[in-house]
Legacy VTK file of the C-alpha trace (Angstrom):
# vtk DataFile Version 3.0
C-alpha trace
ASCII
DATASET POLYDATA
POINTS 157 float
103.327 89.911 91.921
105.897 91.403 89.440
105.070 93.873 86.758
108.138 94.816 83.901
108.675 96.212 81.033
108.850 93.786 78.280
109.962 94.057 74.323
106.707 93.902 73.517
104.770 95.054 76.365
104.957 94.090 79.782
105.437 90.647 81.800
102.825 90.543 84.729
103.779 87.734 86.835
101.382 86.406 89.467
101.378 84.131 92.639
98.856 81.366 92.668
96.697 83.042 94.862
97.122 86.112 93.280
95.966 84.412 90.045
93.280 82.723 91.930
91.484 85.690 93.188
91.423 86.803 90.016
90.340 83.644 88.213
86.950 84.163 90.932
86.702 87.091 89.732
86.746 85.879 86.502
83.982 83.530 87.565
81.524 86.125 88.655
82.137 88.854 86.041
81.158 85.510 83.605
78.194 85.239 85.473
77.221 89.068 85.143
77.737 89.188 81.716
76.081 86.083 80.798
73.129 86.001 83.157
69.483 87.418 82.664
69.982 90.353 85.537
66.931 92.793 85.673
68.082 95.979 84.085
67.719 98.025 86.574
70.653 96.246 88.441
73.035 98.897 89.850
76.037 96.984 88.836
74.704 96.669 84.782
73.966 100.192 84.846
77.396 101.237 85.916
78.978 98.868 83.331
76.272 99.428 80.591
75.897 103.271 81.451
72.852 104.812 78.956
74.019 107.413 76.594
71.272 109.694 76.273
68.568 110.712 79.005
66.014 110.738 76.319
64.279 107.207 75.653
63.887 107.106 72.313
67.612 108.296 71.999
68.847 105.718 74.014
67.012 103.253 71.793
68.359 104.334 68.399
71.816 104.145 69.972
71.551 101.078 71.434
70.137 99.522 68.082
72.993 101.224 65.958
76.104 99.756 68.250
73.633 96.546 69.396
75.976 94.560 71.918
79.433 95.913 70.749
79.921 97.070 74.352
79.143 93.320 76.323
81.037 91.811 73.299
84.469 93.579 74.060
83.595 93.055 77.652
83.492 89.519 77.394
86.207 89.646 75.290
88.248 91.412 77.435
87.234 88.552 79.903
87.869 85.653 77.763
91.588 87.506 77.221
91.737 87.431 81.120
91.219 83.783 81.615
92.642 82.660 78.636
95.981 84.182 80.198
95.023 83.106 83.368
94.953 79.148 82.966
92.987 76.901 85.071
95.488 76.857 87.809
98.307 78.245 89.492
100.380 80.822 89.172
101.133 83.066 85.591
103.975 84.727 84.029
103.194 86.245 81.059
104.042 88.808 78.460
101.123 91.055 77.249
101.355 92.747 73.920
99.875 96.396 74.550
96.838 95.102 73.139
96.669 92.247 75.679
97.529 94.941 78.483
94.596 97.096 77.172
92.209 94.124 77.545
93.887 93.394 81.682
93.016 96.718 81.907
89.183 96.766 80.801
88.785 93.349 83.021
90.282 95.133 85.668
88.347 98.367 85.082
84.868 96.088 85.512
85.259 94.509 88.022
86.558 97.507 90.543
83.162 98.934 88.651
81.426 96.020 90.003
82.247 95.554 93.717
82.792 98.925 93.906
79.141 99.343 93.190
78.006 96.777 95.371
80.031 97.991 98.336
78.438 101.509 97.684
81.943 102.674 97.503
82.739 106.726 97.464
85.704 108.619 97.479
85.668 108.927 101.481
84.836 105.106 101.962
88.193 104.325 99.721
90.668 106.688 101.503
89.463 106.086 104.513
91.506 102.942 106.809
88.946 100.118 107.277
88.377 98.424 110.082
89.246 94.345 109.614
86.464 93.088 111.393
84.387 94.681 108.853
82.056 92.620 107.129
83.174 94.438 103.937
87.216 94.358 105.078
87.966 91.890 102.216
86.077 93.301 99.479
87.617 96.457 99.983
90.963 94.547 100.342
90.654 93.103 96.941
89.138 96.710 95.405
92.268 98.351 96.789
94.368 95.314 95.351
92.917 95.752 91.811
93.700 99.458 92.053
97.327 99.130 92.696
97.421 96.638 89.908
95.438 98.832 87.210
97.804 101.828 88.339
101.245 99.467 88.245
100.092 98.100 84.636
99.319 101.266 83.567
102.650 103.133 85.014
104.918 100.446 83.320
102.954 100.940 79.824
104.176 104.164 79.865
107.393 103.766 80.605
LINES 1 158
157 0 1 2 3 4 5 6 7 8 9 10 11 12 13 14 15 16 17 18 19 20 21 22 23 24 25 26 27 28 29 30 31 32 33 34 35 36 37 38 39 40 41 42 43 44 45 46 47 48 49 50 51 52 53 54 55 56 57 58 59 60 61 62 63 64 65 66 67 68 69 70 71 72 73 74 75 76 77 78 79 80 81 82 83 84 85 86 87 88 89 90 91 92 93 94 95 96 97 98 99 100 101 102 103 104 105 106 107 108 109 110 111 112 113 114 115 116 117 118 119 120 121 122 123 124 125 126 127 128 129 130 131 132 133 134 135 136 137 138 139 140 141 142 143 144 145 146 147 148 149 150 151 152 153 154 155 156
């Protein structure tokens, strides 16, 4: 993986696996946005997060912004892939824009698994053992991190 500064942005160039892990990703982040998941679901609530304890609040809001939220989510997502390609590896330059969208895709998805795996601030400084069941989750949560944080530091530069 390669992250530079770029006339426009930045060039993020992956390895085919690299790219592949993240087209699964993809994949399942699809799948939670699209699929008919009870609402209580841990992982929607930490992605759809209410705005206001009070019911009747939360209902005005939501009918006032509706699905702008899961629209630039999937938009984000449909950014991700479209970058992405079927297959292989990617080099690509990202507008700010485009970076802004990596970032929000990113952002999910460490939401997601990081809700699954129960994940606190102890569980992710901690060294994990690789026989853990969990050891390649928290591979690919650590991955995304570094990723986020090296997009992010070369934005700014």
């Amino acid at each position: 993986m390669e992250i530079e500064g770029a006339p426009d942005g930045i060039r993020l160039t992956l390895e085919s696996q690299e790219a592949g892990i993240l087209r699964e990703l993809a994949k399942e982040m699809r799948l939670l946005l699209e699929a008919d998941i009870p609402a209580g679901d841990d992982v929607l609530q930490r992605l759809f997060p209410k705005a206001y304890e009070h019911e009747e609040d939360e209902r005005n809001y939501q009918e006032l912004i509706g699905n702008e939220l899961r629209a630039a989510k999937r938009e984000a997502l449909r950014n991700v892939e479209e970058a992405l390609g079927p297959s292989g590896g990617m080099d690509k330059e990202l507008t700010p824009s485009d970076a802004d969208e990596w970032l929000r895709f990113l952002n999910d998805v460490r939401l997601a698994i990081g809700t699954r795996l129960d994940v606190d601030e102890g569980k992710m400084s901690k060294d994990f053992d690789p026989g853990d069941p969990e050891a390649p989750a928290l591979s690919v949560l650590h991955w995304l991190g570094w990723l986020q944080g090296s997009m992010l530091e070369e934005l700014n530069t």
